[in-house]
N, C-alpha and C positions, 0 to 999 in steps of 0.2 A: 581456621575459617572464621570469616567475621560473618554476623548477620548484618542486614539490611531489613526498615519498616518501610513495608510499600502497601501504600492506599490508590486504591481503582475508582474512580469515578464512573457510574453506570454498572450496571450489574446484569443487562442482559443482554443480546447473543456477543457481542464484542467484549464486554465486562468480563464474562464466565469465562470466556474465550483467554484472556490476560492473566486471568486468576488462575486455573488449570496450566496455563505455562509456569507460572513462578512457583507453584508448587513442584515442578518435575523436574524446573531447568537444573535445578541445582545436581540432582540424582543422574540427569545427560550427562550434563559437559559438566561435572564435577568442577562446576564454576567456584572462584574462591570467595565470591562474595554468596550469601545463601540467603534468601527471601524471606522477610517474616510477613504475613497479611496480617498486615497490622490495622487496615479500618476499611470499609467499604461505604463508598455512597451512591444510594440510592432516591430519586423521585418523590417517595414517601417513607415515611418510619414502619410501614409492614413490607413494604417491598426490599429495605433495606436490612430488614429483621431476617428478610426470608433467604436474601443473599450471603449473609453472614454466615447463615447455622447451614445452609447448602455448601456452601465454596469454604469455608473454614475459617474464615476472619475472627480475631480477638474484638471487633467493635465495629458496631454500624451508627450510619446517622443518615439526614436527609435534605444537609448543609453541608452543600461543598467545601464552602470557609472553614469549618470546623474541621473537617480532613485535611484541607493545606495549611490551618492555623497548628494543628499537634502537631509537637516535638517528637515525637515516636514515631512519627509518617516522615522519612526522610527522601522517598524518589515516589513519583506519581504517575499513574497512569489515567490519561483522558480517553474517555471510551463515551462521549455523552454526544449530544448533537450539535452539530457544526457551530451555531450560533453562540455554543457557553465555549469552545475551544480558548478564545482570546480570553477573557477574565480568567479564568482557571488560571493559565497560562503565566499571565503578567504577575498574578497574585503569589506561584508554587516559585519563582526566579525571585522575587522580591523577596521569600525568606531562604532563601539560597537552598532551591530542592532541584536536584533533575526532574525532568520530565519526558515523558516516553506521551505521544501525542498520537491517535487514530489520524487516516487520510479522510478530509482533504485536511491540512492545516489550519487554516481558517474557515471563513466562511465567505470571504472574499479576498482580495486581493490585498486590500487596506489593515483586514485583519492579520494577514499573514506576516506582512513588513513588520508591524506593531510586533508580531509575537517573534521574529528574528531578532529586532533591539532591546527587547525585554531578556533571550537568550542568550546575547551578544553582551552587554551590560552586566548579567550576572556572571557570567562564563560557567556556567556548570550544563554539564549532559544534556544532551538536549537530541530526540530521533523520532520522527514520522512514522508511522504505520504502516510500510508496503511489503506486505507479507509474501505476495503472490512470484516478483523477481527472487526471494528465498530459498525457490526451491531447488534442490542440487542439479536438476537438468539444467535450469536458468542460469544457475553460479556454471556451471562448465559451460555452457555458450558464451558466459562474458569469458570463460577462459580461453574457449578456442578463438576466438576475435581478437582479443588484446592480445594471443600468441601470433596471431598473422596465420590463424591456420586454416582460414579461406581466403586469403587473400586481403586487398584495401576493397572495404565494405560498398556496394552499389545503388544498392538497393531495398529498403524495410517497406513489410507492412506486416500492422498487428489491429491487432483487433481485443473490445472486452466486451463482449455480447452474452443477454441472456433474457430469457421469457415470461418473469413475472408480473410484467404487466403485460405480455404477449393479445391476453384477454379482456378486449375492451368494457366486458362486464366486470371485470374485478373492480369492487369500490376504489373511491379515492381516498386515502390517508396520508400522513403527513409526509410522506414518500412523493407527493404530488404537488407540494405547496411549497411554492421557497425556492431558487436558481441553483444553491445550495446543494440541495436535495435531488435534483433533479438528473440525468444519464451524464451532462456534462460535469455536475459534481460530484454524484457517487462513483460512475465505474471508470469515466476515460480518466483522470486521476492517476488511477492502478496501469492502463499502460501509457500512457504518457510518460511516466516514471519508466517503465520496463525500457521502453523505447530510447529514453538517456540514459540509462546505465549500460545498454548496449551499445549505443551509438555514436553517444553526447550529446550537447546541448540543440535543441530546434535555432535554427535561423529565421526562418517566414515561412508562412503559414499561407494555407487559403481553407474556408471550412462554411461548412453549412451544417446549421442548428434545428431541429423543428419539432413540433408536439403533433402525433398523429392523432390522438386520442385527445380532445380538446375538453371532454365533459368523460365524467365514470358516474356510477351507481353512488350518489353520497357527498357529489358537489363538480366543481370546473376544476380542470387541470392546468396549473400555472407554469409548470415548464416544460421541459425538455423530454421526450420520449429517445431520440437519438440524434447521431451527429457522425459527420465524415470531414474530413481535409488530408487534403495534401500538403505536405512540408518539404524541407529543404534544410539536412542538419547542417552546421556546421562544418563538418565536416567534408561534404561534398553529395553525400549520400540524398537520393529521392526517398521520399518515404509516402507512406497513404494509411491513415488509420481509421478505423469506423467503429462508435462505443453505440450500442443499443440493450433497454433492457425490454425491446418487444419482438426484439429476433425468435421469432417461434423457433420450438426445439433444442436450442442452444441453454445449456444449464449452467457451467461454468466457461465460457468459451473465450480466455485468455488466450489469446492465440498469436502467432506470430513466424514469419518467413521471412531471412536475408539471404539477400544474395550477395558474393563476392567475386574478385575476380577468378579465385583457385577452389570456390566449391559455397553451398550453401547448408541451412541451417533452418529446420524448422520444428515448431511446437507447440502443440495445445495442451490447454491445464485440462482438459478432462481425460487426459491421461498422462497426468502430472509425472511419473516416473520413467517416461521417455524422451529420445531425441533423437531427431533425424538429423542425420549427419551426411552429406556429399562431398568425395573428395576428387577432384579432375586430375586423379592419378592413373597410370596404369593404361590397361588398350581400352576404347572405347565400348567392345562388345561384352564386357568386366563391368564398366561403371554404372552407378546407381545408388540410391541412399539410403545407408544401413541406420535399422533403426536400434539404439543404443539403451539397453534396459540398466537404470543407475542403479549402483552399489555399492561396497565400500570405500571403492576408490576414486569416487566424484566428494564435492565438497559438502559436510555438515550432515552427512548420510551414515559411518557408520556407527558415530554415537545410538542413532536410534533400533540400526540393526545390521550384523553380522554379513546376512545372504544377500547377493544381488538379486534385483530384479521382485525382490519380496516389498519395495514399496517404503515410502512416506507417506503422508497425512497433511491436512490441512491445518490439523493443531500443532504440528510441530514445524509447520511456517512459524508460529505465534510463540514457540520455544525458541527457536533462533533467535527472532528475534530479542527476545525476554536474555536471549545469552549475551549480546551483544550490545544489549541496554545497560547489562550489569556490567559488563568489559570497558564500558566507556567511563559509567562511576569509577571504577574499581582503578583506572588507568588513568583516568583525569585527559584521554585524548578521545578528541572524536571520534564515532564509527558513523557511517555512510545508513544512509542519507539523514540527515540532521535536518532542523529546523528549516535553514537556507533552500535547500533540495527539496524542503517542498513545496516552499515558495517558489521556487522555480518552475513547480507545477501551475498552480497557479495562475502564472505569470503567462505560459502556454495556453491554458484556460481563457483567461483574459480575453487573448488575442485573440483567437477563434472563436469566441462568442461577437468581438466587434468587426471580425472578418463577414460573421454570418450578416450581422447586421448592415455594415457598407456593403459589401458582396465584392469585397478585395483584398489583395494581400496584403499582410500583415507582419511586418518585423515585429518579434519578440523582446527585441532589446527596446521598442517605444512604449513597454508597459512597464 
């Protein structure tokens, strides 16, 4: 087994989150490559001090440059805020390091191109953050689909809804400032992506964008509360998705329903170890949709454990991945979704924010 020196940029809930994978993944999936935390950065030299002797790192700082400049930092992870993705980015390709990159990609659209030719140019490793399509329910939906086992696909909609700014009292923080930042940057992102890796690529778009909450406790709020459109994939498929983070109630609410022509498919991440499965077999006074508790025999589930229906985690989304970051080094070939796929998001982004604005449809392929 060879080691690998891997530095995280960012040290908190996403940082810790990366750091706890590279410590386990190896002991999972008895990966052949094995993690060393080899530096951590953080904001400040005591924030970075404090991540270090927490999460187990040989050395902190509170200069990025200095983490992608050592030679003993060989694959990086960006876990920082949208706007430093691109410099990090161009700078860890330019001394030929993989890079494992938080969703969204950039910070716009122009950021994300930049950091595909910077990826492209080096050719080394290169994978986006979408932890949430990771989970074995999700991987066996893309498997019953791409088997044909409801049929040619008719119909999606998904959803990534959740409540914490539900509370028009809750102050405003940097969570409130910046397009970036906002419901169309942080959560629709996560299924945008869900929605092509089931589907494929969006064709045209219609969508509407808005801030309901226009002032909080602590200043004005500059973007996005939530957003809805209807698409049209490629494939033939209708779809309708709707991302809000002031859906009262809703905590984790990745959700999503297809339908096909021989049965459908449905699933919410807040009860991540299920799926609803319909199959248009059999007599009709029979059918209905059973719901499927994963276990060893879905995909990237029984590394973590033996019993069905006993459950994964949302840290061992962030092992997977961290598996699959190391398999791309380790193998010198791509793993899904890379740099490109997340500009692809983006790209979807894009459109539906200048859909909201004309108040028309919008091809994907004009961004």
């Amino acid at each position: 087994m060879a080691e690998i020196g891997i530095g995280i940029l960012g040290g908190g809930y996403m940082g810790k989150a990366h750091a706890v994978a590279m410590s386990a993944v190896g002991a999972v999936f008895n990966t052949k490559l094995r993690p060393r935390l080899e530096m951590i950065c953080a904001s400040t030299p005591q924030n970075a001090e404090r991540y270090r002797a927490a999460f187990g790192f040989a050395r902190a700082t509170d200069d990025w440059r200095i983490l992608v400049d050592d030679p003993a930092v060989e694959a990086i992870v960006i876990a920082t805020p949208q706007n430093m993705h691109r410099d990090i980015a161009e700078a860890a390709f330019a001394r030929g390091k993989a890079v494992f990159c938080e969703k969204p990609l950039g910070a716009s659209l122009a950021d994300s191109r930049a950091m595909v030719a910077a990826a492209e140019q080096s050719k080394q490793p290169n994978m986006v953050g979408f932890n949430y399509i990771r989970t074995p329910a999700s991987q066996y939906a893309r498997q019953l689909i791409a088997d044909g086992e409801i049929g040619d696909v008719t119909w999606f909609r998904g959803e990534h809804t959740e409540d914490f700014y539900a509370d028009p009292k809750t102050p405003a923080s940097w969570r409130t400032a910046g397009e970036a930042n906002g419901t169309m940057g942080d959560l629709a992102p996560h299924m945008i992506n869900g929605a092509m890796a089931l589907l494929g690529p969006i064709d045209r778009l219609i969508a509407e964008v808005e801030t309901v909450h226009d002032a909080r406790p602590g200043g004005a709020v500059t973007n996005d509360d939530h957003g809805q459109m209807m698409c049209r994939f490629a494939g033939g498929a209708m779809g309708q998705m709707y991302f809000s983070r002031i859906a009262t109630g809703r905590k984790m609410g990745y959700a999503y329903e297809i339908s096909g022509t021989r049965g459908s498919i449905r699933f919410d991440q807040e009860d991540q170890n299920a799926l609803w499965l319909y199959r248009m077999d059999g007599p009709e006074a029979s059918r209905g949709f059973t719901k499927i508790l994963t276990g060893p025999s879905h995909p990237d589930y029984e590394p973590f454990c033996q019993g069905p229906g006993h459950g994964t985690g949302y840290q061992d989304q962030i092992i997977i991945e961290a598996r699959d970051f190391l398999r791309a080094i380790e193998t010198g070939q791509d793993v899904w979704p890379t740099f490109h796929d997340g500009m692809e998001v983006n790209r979807v982004i894009a459109a539906a924010m200048a859909s909201s604005r004309d108040k028309s449809w919008k091809h994907v392929s004009e961004f």
